[in-house]
N, C-alpha and C positions, 0 to 999 in steps of 0.2 A: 315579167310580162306586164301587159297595161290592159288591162281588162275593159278601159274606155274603147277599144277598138271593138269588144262584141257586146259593149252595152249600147255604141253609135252605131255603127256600121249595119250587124246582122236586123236590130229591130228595124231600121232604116229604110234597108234591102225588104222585108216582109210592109213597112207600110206603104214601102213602090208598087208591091206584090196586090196589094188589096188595092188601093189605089186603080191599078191598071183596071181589076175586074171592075171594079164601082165605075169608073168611066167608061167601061161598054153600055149602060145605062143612063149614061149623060147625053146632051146636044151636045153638038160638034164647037156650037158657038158661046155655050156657057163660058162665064171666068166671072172670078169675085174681087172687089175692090176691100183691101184688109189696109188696119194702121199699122205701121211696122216703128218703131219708137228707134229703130237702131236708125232708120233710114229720116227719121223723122217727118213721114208722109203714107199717105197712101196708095199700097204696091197693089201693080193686078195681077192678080193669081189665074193663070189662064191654063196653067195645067202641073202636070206632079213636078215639073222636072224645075218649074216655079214654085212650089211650095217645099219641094226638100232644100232651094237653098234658101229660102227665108225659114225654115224650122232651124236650118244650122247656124242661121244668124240670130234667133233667139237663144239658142245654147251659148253661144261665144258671148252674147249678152251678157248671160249670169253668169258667165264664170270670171268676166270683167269685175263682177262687181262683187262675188262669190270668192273668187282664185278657182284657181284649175282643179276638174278631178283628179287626183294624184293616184299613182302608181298602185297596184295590187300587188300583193304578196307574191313570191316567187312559188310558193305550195300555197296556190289559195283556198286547202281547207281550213274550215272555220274553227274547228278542233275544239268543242266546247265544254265544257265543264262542268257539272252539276254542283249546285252548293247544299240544298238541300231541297224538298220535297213534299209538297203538304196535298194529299187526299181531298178533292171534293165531290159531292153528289154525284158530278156529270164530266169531271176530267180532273188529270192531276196537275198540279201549279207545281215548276220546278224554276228556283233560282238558278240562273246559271250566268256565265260569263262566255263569250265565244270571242276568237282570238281574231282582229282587224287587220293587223298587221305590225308585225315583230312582235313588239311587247306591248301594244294597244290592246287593251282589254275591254269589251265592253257589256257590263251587266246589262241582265234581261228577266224577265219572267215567261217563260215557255207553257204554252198550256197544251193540253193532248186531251182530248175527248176520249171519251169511252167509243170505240166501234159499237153500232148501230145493227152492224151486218150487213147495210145496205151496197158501201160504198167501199172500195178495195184501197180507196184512198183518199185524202182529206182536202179538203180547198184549204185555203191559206188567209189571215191576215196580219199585217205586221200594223202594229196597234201602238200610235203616237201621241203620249202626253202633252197635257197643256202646260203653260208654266206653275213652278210649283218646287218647295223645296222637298217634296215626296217623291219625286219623278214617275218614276213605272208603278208607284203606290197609286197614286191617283186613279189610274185603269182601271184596277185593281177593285176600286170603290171605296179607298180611302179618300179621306176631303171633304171636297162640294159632292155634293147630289147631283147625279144624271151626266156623270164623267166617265162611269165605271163599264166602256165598250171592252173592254182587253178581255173583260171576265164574261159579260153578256153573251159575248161572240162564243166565248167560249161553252157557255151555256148553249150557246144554237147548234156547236158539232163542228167549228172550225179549228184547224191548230189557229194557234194565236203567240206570237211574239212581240216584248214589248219593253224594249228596250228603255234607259236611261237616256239623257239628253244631255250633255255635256255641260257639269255645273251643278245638274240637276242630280238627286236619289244618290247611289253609290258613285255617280259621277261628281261627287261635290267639290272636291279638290283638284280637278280638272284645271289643268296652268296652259294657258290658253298661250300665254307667250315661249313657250319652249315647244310648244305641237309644230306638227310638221305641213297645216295646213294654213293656208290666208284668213279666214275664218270660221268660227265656230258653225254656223251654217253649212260651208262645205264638209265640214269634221262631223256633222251627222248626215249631212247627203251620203258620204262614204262608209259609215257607221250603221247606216240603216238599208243600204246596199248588201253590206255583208251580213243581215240579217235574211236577205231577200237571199242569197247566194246561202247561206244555212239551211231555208225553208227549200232550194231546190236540191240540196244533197238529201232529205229528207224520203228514204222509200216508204214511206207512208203519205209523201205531198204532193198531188200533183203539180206539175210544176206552169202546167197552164190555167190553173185554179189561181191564181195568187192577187191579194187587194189589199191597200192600204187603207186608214181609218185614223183622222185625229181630230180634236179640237183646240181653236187657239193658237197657238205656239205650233203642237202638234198637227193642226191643220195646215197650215202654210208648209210646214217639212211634209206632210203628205204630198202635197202639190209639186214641192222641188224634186222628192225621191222621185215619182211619177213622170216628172219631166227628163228625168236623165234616164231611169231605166222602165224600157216599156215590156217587160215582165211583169209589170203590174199592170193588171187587166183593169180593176176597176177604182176609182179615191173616192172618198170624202171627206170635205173640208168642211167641219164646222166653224162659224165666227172664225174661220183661219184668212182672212184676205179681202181687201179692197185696193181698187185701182190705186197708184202712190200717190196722183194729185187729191184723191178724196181724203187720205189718211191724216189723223190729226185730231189726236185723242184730248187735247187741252191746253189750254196755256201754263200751267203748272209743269205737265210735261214738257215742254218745249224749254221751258227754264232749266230742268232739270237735267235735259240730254242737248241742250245749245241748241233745237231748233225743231222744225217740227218732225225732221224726219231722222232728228236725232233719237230716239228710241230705238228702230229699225239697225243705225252705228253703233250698239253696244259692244262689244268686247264679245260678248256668248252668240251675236248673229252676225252683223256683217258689216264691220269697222270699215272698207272702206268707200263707204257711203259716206265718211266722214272725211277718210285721212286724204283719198282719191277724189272724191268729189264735193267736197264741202259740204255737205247737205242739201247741195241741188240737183231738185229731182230732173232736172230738164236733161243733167248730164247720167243719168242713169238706164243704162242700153237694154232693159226690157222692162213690159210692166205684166199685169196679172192676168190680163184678156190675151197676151201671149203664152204665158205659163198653158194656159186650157187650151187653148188652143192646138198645143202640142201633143195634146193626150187624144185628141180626135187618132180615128174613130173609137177611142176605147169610150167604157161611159164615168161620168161624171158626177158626181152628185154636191148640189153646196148645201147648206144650213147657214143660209144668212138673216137673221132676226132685222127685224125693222128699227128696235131700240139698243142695237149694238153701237156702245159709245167708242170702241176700240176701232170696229170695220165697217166704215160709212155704208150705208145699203145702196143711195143713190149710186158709189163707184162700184158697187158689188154690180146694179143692174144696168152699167155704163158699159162693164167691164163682158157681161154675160151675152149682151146686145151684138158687142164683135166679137167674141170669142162663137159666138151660134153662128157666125157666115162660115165660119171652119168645118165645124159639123156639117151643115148645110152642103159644103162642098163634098165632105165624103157621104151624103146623101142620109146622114143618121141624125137630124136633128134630135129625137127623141133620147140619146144618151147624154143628151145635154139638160140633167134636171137641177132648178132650183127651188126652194123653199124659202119662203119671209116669214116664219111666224112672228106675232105678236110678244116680244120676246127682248129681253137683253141680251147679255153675251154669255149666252148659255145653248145649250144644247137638250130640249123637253124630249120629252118620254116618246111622245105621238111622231114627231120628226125622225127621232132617235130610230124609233120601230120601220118607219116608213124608209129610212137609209138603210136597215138590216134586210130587208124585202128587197131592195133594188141589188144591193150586193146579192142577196138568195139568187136574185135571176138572170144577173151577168154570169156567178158564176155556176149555175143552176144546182144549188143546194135545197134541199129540200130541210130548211131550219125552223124553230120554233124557240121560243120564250117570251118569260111574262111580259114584256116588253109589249107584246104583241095584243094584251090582252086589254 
């Protein structure tokens, strides 16, 4: 079975659904002018039946440039495996591995709070590292300082999962040329779906509680898991994303991977940026104000620093500018929030707290940590 048919289809049919009622609320004569990069212009969105097929023309976008969601398991349980167990104050951290498909394995660290008594069942996050040869340590709070969401969250009362990234933690040997996907990219869009599909076999999860959370690396795969599967109620992206003409972190770099957007072609994201389109972004059929776009009405949140030398701010606030006429249209600009602090490519405490809050109230948790303090 292809499980693309109830990750497109069914969310699909429900954002027709909300859609419909938001525009009993509208004028008859509203419609918004959006860029559409496949189309290479300016489409007018005058009503749903306009925006679901330019959301489907952003999907076919990234998978041009991604390869295709590929096929599910014919038993798509996740069948997962504990490796071992370690006790903390406020939940227990288990390694474990859950099964992708056939013999896809992919390690994780799984958190589980202590019940509270409040709540009969837990909100969810699936919690995405930045680059890093620690992978799911990094969350964890090994590393850099002010990386450590996996655990935080976990601190606040959320399950929490947080997988490896292909290349990355026990993913290190990961042979990128014998997998069965086009890119390493798509190999954890699919990898962190079945983590999403774990958290909803889960009778302790709710399964409309559920939010994604990364930085870096891990924010930009926030942003992709999000666009393909709208089970995920709520993202954020720290330093994960700027529009593609803004991008272009150095001339070193550019030496290094043949061009500027050679980074982006590497072998671990998405080779054919290079093999398919040389490096040019002109031929690349979606860009980042589409990604969010696609998540409306859910809500949003970015962490974009003003001194992020990885993710230009001007294309973050180029990118935020047309992705808000989307919101706009399904009437919720307000789930559309950004953040500039004073800041490099990092992720502060005060942001940090402030994206836990905003997650508390999409998915209405009542959480708490020092974080906060």
């Amino acid at each position: 079975m292809k499980l693309i048919a109830v990750h497109r289809s069914v969310p699909t049919l429900l954002l027709l659904l909300v859609t419909l009622i938001l525009f009993q609320c509208r004028s008859g004569t509203d419609s918004i002018s959006f860029y559409s990069v496949s189309d290479k212009k300016e489409v007018i969105i005058r009503d749903i039946s306009d925006w679901i097929k330019q959301r489907d023309k952003i999907l076919r976008g990234m998978e041009d440039a991604m390869g295709a969601l590929p096929e599910w398991p014919d038993s798509p349980e996740t069948d997962i495996q504990v490796i071992e167990e370690i006790t903390g104050e406020n939940y227990i951290r288990y390694t474990v591995t859950l099964n992708a498909y056939n013999d896809e394995k992919v390690p994780a660290y799984l958190y589980i709070p202590f019940k509270n008594g409040e709540d009969d069942k837990f909100p969810a996050i699936v919690a995405l590292h930045p680059t890093g040869a620690l992978g799911k340590k990094i969350v964890d709070g090994e590393g850099k300082a002010n990386r450590g969401y996996a655990k935080e969250l976990a601190e606040r009362g959320y399950i929490v999962i947080a997988p490896d990234y292909p290349s990355f933690g026990d993913l290190t040997d990961y042979d990128f040329k014998t997998d069965r996907y086009e890119s390493g990219t798509m190999a954890a869009i699919f990898y962190h779906m079945r983590c999403v599909d774990y958290l909803t076999e889960r009778e302790d999860v709710d399964s409309e509680r559920i939010g994604v959370i990364g930085h870096s690396l891990g924010g930009h795969n926030a942003m992709f898991l999000a666009a393909f599967d709208n089970r995920i109620k709520v993202i954020v992206s720290s330093c994960g994303w700027t529009q593609f003409e803004y991008y272009d972190i150095g001339e070193a770099a550019s030496e290094r991977y043949g061009g500027r957007l050679g980074p982006w072609a590497q072998e671990r994201y998405m080779p054919l940026i290079k093999d398919k389109y040389n490096l040019d972004g002109e031929k690349i059929l979606f860009n980042f104000h589409e990604i969010i776009a696609l998540f409306a009405p859910r809500a949003f949140f970015s962490n974009s620093p003003v001194n992020d030398s990885n993710f230009d701010v001007e294309g973050v606030k180029k990118g935020v500018e047309e992705a808000q006429k989307i919101y706009q249209f399904y009437l919720v600009p307000d789930r559309l929030v950004v953040r500039y602090p004073e800041a490099e490519h990092d992720f502060p405490a005060d942001v940090r707290g402030e994206a836990y809050r905003f997650i508390d109230k999409v998915l209405e948790h009542k959480g708490h940590s020092l974080v906060d303090n």
